[in-house]
LOVEXBA-29371 format. One record per atom (N, C-alpha, C, CB): z, x, y. Coordinates in steps of 0.05 Angstrom, whole numbers, plus 32768, in hexadecimal, padded with zeros to 4 digits. Last residue first. Glycine has a CB too. Layout:
<nodes>
ZXY;...
</nodes>
This chain:
<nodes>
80A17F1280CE;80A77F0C80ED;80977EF180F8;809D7F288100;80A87F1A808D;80967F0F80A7;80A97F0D80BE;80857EEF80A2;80C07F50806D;80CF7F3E807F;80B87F32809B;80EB7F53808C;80BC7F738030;80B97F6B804A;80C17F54805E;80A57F6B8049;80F37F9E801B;80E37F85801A;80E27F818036;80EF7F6D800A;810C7FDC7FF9;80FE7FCD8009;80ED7FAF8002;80EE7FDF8011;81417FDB7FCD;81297FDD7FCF;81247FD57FE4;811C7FD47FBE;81747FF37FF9;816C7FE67FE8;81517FE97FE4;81747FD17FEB;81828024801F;81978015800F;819080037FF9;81A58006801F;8151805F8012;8162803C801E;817080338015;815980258020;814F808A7FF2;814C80808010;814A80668021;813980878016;815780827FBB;816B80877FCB;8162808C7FE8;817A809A7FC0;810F80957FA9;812B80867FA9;8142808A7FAE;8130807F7F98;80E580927FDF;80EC80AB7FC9;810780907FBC;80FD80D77FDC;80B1806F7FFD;80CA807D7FFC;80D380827FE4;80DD80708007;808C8056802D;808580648012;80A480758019;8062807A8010;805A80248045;807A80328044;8074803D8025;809C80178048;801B80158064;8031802B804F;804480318058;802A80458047;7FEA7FF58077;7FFF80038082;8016800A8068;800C7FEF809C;7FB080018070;7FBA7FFA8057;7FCF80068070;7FB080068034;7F6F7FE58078;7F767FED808A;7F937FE3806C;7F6B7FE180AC;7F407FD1805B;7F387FDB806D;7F4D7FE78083;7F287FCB8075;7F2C7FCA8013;7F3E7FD38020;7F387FD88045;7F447FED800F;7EF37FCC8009;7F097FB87FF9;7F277FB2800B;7F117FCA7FDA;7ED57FF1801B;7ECC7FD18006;7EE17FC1800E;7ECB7FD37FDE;7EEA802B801C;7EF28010802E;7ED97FF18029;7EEF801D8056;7F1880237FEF;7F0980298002;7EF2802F800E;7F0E80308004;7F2880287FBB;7F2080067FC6;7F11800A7FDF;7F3D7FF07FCE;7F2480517FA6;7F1580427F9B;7F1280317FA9;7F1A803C7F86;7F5A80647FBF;7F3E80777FCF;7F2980617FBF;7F3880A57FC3;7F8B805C7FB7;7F8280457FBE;7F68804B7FC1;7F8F80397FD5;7FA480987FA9;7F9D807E7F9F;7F9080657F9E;7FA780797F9E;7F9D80A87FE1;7F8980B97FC7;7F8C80A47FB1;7F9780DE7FB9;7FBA80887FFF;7F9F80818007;7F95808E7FEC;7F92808D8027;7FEE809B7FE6;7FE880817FE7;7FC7807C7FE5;7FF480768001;7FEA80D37FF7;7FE780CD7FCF;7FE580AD7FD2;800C80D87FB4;7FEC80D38024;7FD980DA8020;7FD580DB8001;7FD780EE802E;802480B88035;801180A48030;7FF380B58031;8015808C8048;803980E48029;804080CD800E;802C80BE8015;806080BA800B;802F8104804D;8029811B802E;802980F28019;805681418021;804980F68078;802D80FE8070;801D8101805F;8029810B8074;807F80F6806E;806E80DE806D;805880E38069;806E80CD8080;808A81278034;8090811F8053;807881098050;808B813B8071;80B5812E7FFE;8097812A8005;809E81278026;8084810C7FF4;80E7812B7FE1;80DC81427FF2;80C781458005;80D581527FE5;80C280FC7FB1;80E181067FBC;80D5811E7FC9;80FC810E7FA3;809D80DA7FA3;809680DE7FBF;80B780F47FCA;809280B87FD0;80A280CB7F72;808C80DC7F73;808E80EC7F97;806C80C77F6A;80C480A37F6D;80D280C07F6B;80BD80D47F71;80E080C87F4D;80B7806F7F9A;80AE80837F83;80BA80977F82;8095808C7F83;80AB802D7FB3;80C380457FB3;80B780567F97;80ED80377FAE;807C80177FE8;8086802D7FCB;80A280377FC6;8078804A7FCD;805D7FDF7FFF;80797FF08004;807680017FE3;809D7FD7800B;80207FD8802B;80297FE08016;804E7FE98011;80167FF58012;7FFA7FA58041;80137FB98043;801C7FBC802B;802B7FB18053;7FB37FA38056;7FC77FA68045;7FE57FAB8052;7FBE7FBC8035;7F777F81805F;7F877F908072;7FA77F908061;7F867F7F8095;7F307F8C8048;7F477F7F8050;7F677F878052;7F467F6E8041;7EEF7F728056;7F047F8F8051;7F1F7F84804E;7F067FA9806C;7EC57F59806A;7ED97F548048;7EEB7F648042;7EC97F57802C;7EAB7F6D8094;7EA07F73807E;7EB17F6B8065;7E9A7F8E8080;7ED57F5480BC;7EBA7F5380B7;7EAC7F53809C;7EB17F6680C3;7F067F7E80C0;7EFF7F6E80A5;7EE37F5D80A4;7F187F5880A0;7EF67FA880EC;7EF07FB080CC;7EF57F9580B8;7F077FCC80C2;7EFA7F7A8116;7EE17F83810A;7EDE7F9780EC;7ED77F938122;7F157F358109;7F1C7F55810C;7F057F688100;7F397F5D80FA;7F137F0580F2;7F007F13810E;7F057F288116;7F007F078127;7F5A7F0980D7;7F3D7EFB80D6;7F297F0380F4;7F447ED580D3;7F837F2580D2;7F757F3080DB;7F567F2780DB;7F7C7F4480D2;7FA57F0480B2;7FB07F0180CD;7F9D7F1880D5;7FD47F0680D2;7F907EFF807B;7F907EE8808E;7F967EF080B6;7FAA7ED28080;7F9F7F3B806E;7F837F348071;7F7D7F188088;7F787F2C8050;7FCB7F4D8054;7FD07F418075;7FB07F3A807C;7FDF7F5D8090;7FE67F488024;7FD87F4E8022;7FD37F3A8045;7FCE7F4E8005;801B7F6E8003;801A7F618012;7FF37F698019;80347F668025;803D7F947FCA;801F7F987FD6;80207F787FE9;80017F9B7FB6;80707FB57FBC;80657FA17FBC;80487FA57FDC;80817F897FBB;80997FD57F8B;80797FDA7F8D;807D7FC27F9F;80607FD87F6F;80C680097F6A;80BB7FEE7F78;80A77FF57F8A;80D07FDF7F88;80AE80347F4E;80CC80237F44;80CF80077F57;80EC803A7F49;8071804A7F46;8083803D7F53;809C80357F3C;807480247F60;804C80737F28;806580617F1B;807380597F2F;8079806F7F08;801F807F7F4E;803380877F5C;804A80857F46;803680777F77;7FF180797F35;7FF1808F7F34;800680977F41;7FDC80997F3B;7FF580427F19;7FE980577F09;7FF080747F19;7FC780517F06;800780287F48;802180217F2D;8013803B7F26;80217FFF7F11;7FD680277F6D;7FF3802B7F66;800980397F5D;7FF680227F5E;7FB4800C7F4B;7FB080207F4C;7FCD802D7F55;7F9880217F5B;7FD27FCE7F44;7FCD7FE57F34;7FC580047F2F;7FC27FDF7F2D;7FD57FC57F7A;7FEB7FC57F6C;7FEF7FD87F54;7FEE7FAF7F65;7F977FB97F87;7FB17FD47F8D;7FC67FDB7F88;7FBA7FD87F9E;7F957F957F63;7F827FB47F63;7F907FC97F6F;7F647FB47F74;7FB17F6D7F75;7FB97F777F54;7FA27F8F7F5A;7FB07F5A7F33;7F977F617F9D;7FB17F6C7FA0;7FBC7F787F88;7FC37F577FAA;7F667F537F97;7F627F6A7FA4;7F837F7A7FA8;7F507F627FC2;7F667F3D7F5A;7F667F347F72;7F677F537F7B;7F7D7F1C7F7A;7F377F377F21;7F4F7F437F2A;7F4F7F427F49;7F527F607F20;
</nodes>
């Protein structure tokens, strides 16, 4: 299982996302000292009803309590969007620059 289907999955298990997508930025952090060790460098977007009311703090601290297995083996650095539904006009998607 790739390191993106692990987070995808852990995830899906404890948030039910209604949209999920896991980006995986590892290439563009090559000689970067936490990936050294194989770690590797994430983005995450959530939309979850789990997160309605929640403040940012509170959503990406059920993100990391999810992801807490891959860490830090696996995982070395995870930037998070995390939103309730009806806080954007559409699902979120990412957009390379």
């Amino acid at each position: 299982m790739t390191r993106v289907a692990k987070i995808e999955s852990l995830l899906r298990a404890a948030l039910e996302p209604l949209h999920l997508e896991v980006i995986d930025d590892s290439a563009q952090h090559a000689g970067h000292a936490g990936a050294q060790g194989g770690a590797g460098h994430f983005r995450v977007r959530v939309l979850s009803e789990k997160f309605r009311g929640l403040p940012v703090l509170a959503r990406h601290r059920m993100v990391y309590e999810a992801l807490r297995p891959l860490i830090p083996e696996e995982i070395h650095a995870v930037g998070i969007e995390a939103d309730a539904p009806g806080e954007r006009a559409s699902p979120p998607a990412f957009i390379d620059t």
